[in-house]
Residue, then its C-alpha position, 0 to 999 in steps of 0.5 A: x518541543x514541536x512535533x517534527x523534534x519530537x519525531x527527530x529526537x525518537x529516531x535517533x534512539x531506533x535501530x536502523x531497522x525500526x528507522x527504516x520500518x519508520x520510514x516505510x510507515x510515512x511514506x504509507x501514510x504519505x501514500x494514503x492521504x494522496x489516495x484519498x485526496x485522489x479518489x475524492x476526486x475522481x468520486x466526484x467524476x462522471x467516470x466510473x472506476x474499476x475495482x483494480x483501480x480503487x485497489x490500486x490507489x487504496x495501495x492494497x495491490x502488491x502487499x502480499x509477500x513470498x506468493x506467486x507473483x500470479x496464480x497461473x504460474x503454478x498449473x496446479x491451482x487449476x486442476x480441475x477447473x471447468x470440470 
């Protein structure tokens, strides 16, 4: 049995839940080795990269759930900054 029949054989056994959480997992992982084939790439570049950049190919911007879509939307955080 190759691989792939493997992999279709155990799906059917998940709940929908755990084929979806399958799912998301290989498109991580599809993501991942695009990333890396990307920052290889632009490694090998005269350009420089910023950190958000790298972040933002490595796929660790957004990953955070049930937080503020940014810190300046609760004023608090701030108080006393620059004091």
């Amino acid at each position: 049995m190759s691989i792939e029949q493997t992999i279709l054989e155990n799906l059917k056994v998940l709940s929908p839940l755990q084929q979806q959480e399958l799912l998301d997992f290989s498109e991580f992982l599809k993501h991942k080795s695009a990333s890396h084939t990307s920052l290889s790439e632009k490694q090998n570049s005269d350009q420089p990269q910023n950190c958000y950049d790298l972040a933002l190919e490595l796929g660790v911007i957004g990953v955070a759930e049930n937080l503020p879509p940014d810190l300046s939307t609760n004023p608090a955080y701030f108080e006393g900054f620059g004091t």
